[in-house]
C-alpha positions in Angstrom: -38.4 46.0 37.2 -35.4 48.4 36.4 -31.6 47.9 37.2 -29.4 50.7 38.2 -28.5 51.7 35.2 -32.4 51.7 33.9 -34.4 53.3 36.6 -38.1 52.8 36.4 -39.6 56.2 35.5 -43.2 56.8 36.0 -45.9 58.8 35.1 -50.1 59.4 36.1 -52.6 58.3 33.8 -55.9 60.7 33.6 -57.6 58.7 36.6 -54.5 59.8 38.7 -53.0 56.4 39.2 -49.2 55.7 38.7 -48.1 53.9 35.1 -44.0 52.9 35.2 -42.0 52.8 32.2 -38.4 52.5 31.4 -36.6 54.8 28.6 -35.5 52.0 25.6 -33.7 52.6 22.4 -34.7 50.3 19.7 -32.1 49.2 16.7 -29.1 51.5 18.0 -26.2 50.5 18.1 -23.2 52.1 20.2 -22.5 55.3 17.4 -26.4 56.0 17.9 -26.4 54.9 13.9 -30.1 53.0 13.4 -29.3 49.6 12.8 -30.5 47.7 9.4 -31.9 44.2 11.5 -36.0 45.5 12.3 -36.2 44.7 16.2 -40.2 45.5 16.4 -42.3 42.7 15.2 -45.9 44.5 16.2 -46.9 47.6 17.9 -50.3 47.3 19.9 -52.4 51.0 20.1 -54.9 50.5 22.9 -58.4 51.5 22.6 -58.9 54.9 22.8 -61.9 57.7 21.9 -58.6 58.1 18.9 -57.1 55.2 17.9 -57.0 55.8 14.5 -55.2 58.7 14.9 -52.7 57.1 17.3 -52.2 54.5 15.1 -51.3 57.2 12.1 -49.0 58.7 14.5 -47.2 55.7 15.8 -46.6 54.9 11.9 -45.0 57.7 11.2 -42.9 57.7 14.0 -41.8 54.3 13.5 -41.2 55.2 9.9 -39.1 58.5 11.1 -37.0 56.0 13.0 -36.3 53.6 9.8 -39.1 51.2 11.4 -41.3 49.2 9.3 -44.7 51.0 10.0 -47.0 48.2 9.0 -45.9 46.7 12.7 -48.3 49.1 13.8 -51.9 47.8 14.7 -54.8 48.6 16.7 -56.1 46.7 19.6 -59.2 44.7 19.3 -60.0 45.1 22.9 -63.1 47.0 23.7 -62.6 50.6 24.9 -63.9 50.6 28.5 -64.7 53.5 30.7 
C-alpha cells in the first residue's frame, strides 16, 4: 500500500499482468550522501532462464551504491513456466 507521498507505481510483467512497486532509497540520508550503517541484510534474485547474470548485475549495483554485494543471493525456488 502507498501513502500520498509514495504512490504505488506499477508495471506489466511479460504475461501482461500488473506488478506494483514503490520508488525507495536505501541508506540516504537528507543531503543524498550514502550513509555508512548497511540497511540491506539479503537480496533474493528470482529464478529466471539468467539468474546468474542477474545476480552479477545486482552485485555490482549494490556495490556502485557502497552496498555490501555478498547480500546478493539467488533463489532456490524452482523456475516455473
Amino acid at each position: 500500500m502507498g501513502e500520498p507521498q509514495y504512490p504505488v507505481k506499477s508495471r506489466q510483467d511479460r504475461d501482461g499482468n500488473e506488478l506494483p512497486y514503490l520508488d525507495i532509497a536505501v541508506n540516504m540520508n537528507t543531503t543524498g550522501e550514502v550513509l555508512l550503517r548497511p540497511t540491506i541484510a539479503q537480496l533474493v534474485v528470482g529464478p529466471g532462464p539468467d539468474q546468474t547474470g542477474r545476480i552479477t548485475l545486482a552485485r555490482e549495483l549494490l556495490e556502485e551504491r557502497g552496498h555490501d554485494p555478498n547480500v546478493v543471493v539467488g533463489s532456490e525456488v524452482p523456475l516455473k513456466w
